[in-house]
C-alpha positions as CSV (number, residue, x, y, z in Angstrom):
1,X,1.3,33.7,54.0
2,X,1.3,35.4,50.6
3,X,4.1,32.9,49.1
4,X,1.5,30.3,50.5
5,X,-1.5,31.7,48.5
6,X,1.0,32.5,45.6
7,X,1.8,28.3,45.5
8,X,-2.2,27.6,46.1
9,X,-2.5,29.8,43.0
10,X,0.3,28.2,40.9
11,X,-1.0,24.7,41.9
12,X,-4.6,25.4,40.9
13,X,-3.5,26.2,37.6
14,X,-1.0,23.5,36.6
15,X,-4.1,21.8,37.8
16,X,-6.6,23.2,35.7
17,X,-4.5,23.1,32.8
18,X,-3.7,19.6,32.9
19,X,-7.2,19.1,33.1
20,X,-7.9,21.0,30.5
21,X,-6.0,19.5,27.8
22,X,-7.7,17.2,25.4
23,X,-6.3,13.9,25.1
24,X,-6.5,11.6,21.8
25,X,-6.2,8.3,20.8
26,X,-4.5,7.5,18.1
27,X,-4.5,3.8,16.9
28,X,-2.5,1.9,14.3
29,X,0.1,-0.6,13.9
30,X,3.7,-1.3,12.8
31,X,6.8,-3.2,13.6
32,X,8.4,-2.2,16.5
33,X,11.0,0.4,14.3
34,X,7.4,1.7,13.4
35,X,6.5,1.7,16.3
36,X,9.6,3.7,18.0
37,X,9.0,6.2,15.1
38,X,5.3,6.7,15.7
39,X,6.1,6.9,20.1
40,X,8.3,10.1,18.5
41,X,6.1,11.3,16.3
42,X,3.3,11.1,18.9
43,X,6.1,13.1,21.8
44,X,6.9,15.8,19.2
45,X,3.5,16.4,18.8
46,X,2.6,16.8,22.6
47,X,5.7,19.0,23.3
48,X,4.2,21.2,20.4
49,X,1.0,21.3,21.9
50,X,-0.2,23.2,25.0
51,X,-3.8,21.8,25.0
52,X,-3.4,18.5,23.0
53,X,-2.0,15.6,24.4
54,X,-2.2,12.1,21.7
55,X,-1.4,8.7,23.1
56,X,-0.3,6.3,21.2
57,X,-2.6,2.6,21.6
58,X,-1.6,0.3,19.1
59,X,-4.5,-2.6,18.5
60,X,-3.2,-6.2,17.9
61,X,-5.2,-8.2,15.4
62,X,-5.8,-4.5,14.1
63,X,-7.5,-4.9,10.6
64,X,-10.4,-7.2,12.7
65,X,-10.5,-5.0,16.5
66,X,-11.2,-1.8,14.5
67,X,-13.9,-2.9,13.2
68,X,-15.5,-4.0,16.1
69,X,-14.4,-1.1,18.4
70,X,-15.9,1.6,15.9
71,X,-19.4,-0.4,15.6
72,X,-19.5,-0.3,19.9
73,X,-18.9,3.3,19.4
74,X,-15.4,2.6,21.1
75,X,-13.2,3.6,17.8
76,X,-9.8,6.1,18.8
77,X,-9.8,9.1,17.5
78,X,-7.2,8.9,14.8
79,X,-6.8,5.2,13.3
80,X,-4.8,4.0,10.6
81,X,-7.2,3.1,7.5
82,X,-5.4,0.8,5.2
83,X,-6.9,1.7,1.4
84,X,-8.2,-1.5,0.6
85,X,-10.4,-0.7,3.4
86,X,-11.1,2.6,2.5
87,X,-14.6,1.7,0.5
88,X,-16.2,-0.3,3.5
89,X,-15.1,2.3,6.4
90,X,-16.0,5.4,4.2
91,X,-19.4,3.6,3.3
92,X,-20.1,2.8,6.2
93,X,-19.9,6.3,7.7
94,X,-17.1,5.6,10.2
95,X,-15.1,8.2,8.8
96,X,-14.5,11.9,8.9
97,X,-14.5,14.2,5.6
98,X,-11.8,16.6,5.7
99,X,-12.9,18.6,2.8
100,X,-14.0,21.2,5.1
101,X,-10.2,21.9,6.5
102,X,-9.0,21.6,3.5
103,X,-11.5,24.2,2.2
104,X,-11.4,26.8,5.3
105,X,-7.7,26.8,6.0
106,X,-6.5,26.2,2.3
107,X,-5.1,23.3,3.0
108,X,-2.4,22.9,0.0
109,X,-3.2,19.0,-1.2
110,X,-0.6,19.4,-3.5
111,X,2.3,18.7,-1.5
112,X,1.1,14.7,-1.8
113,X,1.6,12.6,-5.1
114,X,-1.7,13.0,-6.8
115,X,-3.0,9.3,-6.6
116,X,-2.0,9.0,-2.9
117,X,-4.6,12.0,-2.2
118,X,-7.2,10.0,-4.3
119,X,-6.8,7.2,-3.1
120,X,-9.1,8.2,0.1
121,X,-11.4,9.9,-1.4
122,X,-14.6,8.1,-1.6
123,X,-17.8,9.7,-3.8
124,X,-15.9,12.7,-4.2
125,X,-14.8,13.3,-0.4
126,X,-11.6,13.1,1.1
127,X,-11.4,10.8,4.0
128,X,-7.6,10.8,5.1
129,X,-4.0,12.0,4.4
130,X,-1.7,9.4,2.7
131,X,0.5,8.2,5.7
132,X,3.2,7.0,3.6
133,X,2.8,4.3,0.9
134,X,4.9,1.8,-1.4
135,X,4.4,0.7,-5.6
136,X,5.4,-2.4,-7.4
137,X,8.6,-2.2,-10.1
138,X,10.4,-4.4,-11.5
139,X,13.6,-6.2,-8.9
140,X,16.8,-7.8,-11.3
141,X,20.3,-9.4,-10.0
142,X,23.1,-7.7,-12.3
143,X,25.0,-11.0,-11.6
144,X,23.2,-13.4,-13.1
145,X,22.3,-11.3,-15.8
146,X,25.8,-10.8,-16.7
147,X,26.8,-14.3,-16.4
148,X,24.4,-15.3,-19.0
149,X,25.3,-12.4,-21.1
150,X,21.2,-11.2,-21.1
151,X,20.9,-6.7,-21.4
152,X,19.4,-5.8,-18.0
153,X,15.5,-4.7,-18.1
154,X,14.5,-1.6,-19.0
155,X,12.0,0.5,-17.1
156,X,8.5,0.3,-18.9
157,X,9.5,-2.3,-21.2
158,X,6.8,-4.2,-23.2
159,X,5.0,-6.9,-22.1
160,X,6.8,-9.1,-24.7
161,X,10.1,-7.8,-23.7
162,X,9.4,-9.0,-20.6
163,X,8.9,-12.4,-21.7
164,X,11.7,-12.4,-24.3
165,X,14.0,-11.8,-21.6
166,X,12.4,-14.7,-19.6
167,X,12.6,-16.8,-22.6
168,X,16.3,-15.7,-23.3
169,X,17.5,-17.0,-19.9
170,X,15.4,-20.6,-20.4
171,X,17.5,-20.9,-23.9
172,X,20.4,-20.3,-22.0
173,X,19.7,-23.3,-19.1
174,X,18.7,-21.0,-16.7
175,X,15.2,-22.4,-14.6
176,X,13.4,-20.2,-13.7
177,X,13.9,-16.4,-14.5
178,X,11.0,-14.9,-12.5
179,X,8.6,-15.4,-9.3
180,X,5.2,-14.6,-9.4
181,X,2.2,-15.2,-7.6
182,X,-1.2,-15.8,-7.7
183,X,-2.1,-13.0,-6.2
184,X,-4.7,-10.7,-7.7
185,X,-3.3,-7.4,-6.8
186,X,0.1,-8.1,-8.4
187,X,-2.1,-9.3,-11.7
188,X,-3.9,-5.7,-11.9
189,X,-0.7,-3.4,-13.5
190,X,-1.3,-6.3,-16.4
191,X,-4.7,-5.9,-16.7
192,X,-4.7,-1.6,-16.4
193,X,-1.4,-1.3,-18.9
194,X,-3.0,-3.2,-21.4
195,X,-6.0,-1.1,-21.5
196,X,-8.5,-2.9,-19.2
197,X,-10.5,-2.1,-16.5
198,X,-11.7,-4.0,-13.1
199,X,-15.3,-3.0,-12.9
200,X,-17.7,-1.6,-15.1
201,X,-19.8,1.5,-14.7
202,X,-22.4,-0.7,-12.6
203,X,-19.7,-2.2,-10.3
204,X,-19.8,-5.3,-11.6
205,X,-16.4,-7.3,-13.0
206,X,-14.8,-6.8,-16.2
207,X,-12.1,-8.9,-15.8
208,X,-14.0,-10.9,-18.8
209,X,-13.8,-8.4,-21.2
210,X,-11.1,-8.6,-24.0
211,X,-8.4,-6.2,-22.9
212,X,-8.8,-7.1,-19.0
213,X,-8.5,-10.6,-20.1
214,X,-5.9,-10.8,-22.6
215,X,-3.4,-8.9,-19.1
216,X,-4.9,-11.5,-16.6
217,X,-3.3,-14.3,-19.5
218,X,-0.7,-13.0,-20.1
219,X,0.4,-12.9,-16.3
220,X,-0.7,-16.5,-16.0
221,X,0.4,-17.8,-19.2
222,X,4.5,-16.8,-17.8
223,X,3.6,-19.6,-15.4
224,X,1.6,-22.1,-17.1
225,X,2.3,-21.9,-21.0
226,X,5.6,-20.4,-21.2
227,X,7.1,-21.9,-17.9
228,X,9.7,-19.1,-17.2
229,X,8.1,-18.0,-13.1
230,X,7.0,-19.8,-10.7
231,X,5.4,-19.4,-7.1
232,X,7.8,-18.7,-4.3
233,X,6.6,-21.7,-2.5
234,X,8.0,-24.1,-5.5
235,X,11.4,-22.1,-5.6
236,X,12.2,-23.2,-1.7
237,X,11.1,-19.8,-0.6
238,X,8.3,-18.0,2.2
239,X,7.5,-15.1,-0.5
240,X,8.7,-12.9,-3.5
241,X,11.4,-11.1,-1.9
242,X,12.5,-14.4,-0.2
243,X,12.9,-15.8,-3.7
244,X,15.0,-13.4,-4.9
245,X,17.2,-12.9,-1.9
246,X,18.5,-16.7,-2.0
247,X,19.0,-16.2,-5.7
248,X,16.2,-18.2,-7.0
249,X,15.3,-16.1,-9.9
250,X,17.1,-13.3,-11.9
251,X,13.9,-11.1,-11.6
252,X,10.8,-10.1,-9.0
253,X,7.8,-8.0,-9.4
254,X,7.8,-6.3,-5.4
255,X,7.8,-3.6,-3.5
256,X,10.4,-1.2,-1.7
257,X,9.8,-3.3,1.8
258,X,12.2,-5.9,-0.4
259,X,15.0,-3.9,-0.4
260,X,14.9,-3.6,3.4
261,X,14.5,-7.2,3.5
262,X,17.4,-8.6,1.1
263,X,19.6,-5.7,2.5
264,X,19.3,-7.1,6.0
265,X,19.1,-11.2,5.1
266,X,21.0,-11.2,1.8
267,X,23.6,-8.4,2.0
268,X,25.6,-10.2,-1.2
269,X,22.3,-9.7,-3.2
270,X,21.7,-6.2,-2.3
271,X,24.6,-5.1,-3.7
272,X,24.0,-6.7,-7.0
273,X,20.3,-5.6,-7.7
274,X,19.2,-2.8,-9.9
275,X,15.2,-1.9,-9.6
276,X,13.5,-0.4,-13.0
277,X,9.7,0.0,-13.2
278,X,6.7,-2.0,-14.2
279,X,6.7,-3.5,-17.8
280,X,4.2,-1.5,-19.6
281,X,1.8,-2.5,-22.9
282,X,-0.5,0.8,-23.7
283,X,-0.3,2.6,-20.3
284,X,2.0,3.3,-17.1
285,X,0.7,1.3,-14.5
286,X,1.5,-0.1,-10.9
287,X,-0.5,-0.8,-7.6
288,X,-0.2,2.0,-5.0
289,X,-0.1,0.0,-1.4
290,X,-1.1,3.0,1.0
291,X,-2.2,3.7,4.5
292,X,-3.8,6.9,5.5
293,X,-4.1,9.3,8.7
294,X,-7.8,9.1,9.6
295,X,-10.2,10.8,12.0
296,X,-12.9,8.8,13.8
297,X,-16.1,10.4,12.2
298,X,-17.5,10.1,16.1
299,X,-14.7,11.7,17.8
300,X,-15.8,14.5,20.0
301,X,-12.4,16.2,19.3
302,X,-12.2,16.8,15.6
303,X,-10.7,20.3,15.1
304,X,-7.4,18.6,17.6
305,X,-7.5,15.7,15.5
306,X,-6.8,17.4,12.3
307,X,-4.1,19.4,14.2
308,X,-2.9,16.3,14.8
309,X,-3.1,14.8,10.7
310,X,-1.5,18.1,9.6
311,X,1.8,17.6,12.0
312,X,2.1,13.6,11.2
313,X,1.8,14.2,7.7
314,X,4.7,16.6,7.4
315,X,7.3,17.3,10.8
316,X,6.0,13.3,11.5
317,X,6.8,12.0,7.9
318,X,10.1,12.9,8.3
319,X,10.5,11.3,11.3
320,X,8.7,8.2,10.3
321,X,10.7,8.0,6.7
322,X,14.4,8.8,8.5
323,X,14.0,6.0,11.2
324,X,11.9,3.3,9.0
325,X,13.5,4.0,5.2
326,X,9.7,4.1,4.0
327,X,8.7,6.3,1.0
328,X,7.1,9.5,1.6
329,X,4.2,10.8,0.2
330,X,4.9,14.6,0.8
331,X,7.1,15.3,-2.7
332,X,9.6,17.7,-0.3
333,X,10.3,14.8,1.5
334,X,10.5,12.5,-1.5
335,X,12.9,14.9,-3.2
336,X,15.4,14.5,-0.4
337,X,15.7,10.5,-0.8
338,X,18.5,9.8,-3.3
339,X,18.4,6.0,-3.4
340,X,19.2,5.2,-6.5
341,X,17.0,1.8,-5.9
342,X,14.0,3.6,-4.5
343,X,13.6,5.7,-7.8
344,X,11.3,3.1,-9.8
345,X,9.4,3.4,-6.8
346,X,8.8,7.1,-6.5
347,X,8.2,7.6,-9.8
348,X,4.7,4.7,-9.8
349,X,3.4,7.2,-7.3
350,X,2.7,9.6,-10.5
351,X,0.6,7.4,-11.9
352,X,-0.3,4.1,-10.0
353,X,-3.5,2.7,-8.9
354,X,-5.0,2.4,-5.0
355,X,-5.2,-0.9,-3.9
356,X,-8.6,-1.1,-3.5
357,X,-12.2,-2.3,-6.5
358,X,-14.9,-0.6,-5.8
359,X,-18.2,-2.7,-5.3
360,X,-21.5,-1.6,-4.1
361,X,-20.8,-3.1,-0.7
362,X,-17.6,-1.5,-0.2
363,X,-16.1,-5.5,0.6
364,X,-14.0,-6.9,-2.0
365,X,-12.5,-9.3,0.3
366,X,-14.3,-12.9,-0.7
367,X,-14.6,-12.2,-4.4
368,X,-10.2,-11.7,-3.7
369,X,-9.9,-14.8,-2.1
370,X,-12.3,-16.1,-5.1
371,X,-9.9,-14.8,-7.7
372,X,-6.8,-16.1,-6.5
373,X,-8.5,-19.5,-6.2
374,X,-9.0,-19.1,-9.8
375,X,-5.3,-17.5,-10.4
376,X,-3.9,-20.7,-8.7
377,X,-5.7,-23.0,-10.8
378,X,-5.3,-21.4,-13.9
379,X,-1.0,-21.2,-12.6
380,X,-1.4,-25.1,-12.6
381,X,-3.9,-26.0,-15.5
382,X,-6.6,-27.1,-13.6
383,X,-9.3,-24.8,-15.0
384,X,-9.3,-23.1,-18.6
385,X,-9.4,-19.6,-18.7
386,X,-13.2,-20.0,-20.3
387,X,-13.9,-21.8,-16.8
388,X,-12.7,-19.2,-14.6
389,X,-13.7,-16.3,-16.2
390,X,-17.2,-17.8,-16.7
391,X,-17.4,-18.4,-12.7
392,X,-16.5,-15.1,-12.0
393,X,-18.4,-13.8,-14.0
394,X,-21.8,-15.9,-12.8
395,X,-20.6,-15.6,-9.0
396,X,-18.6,-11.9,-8.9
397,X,-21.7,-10.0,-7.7
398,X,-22.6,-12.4,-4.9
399,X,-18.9,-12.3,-3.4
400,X,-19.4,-8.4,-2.9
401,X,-22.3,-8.8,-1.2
402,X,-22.7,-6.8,2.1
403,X,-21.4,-9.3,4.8
């Protein structure tokens, strides 16, 4: 009888316990080696936990289903906020601060790069912890260079370096020394390093003004005055990286998910690349492509949820960086990668700039699409750069309208 109570007993509390544990949802998305690192990320963190349990619901279509699942009040409790769309979520109040862990446990903030950490914070509060994140620098093939006899690039060359090198290979019969494309994001590091800005004190555009302007013509001019890039799509190729893998091009501005790329599909090419960073004219500058650990402002579990940030961000970064060959954005972790290609990468995070433009609206995503319209003409002399800068100008504040 007393072993049967004894059981009863036992039973009942497995029961209650298992009842008692809070269980989280944690949303995002990834390719399925993301994926496989997150499921392990998500099964250390359980098996650390006696009263937390996370499951992992990934969202297809995620940058759209968010949206509409946090405005039915049916949002997980930890997403993945991309930082273009940090602005709108923040502003719209579907995110929680975390100043106030950081403040009462003395949360070290530190441990990140600088700019990753600031990149979510929005009027001065912090809305997420830099998941992991990537920077552009400059991609050259050794071979080619060294069959037309050209020095390779040097990390934070000039602007005009840049194009003398270009220049050098066209004297030489080579095509087409570098990709770009029309793409206003990959225009910004020409527009910051020459001493511009994006938006004035008012958050309107200051792409008009002299210094923004003379980066955004430079960048165009490679295409359509100098003729030493083209688009991807005129080369034979999907994208940058594409480009350069099938040899193309001597040189690509692109990111660290290239060297994945080319290593996989163009193993020849990989072992010929070197990787330096962005050209520079007055100041360092690259974009920072980052995606934070967030907590659903409306979450009725938000002291587990930061349990859960605090573990992803440090035991789960490790995990996540050894099975997907991301970068880190905890330095201890960065310290430990020794790819000599991965370097240029590591060291934009000192001083790059979030892919994000403020606006009043928080929604930069028309007046984007708006730009590169205007990029692509001006690639293919359609429009002056008096005509495009003049519609932006006259349009810019309607395209950041509140949708």
């Amino acid at each position: 009888m007393k072993k049967r109570v004894v059981l009863f007993v036992i039973i009942a509390l497995v029961a209650v316990f298992a009842f008692s544990q809070v269980e989280l949802r944690v949303s995002g998305w990834g390719n399925p080696t993301e994926e496989a690192a997150i499921q392990e990320i998500i099964k250390q963190f359980n098996e650390s936990q006696t009263e937390i349990k996370a499951v992992w619901e990934p969202i297809p279509d995620f940058t759209k289903q968010i949206r509409t699942m946090l405005s039915a009040g049916t949002g997980p409790d930890v997403f993945f906020v991309d930082v273009a769309w940090l602005p709108e979520f923040a502003g719209k109040n579907t995110l929680l601060p975390l100043d106030l862990y950081v403040r009462k446990e003395n949360y070290d903030l530190d441990v990140f790069y600088k700019p990753l950490v600031d990149a979510f914070r929005y009027n001065g509060r912090l809305y997420g912890l830099p998941k992991d994140f990537s920077t552009l620098a400059l991609f050259f093939n050794k071979e080619i260079f060294d069959q037309y006899g050209i020095e390779y690039p040097k990390g934070l060359m000039s602007f005009d370096k840049l194009l003398e090198i270009c220049q050098e290979f066209r004297a030489k019969g080579y095509e087409t020394p570098l990709v770009l494309e029309a793409d206003f994001n990959r225009v910004i590091p020409f527009v910051l390093s020459n001493g511009g800005r994006l938006v004035t004190d008012d958050l309107d555009t200051a792409l008009g003004e002299p210094l923004s302007r003379e980066g955004i013509e430079f960048y165009c001019n490679l295409v359509n005055k100098y003729q030493v890039a083209q688009e991807s799509a005129n080369l034979g190729a999907d994208w940058i990286g594409d480009a350069f893998g099938k040899e193309k091009v001597a040189m690509a501005m692109s990111g660290p998910w290239t060297l994945g790329f080319v290593k996989e599909q163009f193993p020849n090419v990989y072992n010929k690349m070197g990787v330096v960073q962005m050209p520079m004219e007055k100041e360092k500058a690259t974009m920072i492509y980052t995606v934070s650990w967030s907590i659903n402002r409306n979450t009725q579990f938000k002291d587990e949820a930061w349990e859960l940030l605090k573990f992803a961000t440090d035991k789960g970064q490790e995990i996540f960086v050894e099975r997907t060959g991301v970068l880190a954005s905890r330095k201890s972790i960065a310290d430990q990668d020794t790819d000599v290609l991965k370097q240029a990468f590591y060291k934009g995070a000192e001083y790059g700039t979030a892919w994000n433009v403020p606006t009043p609206s928080g929604n930069f995503s028309e007046a984007n699409d708006q730009i590169n319209s205007r990029l692509k003409d001006l690639f293919y002399g359609k429009i002056t750069y008096d005509e495009a800068f003049n519609q932006i100008e006259e349009n810019y504040m309607k395209w950041v309208e509140v949708e």
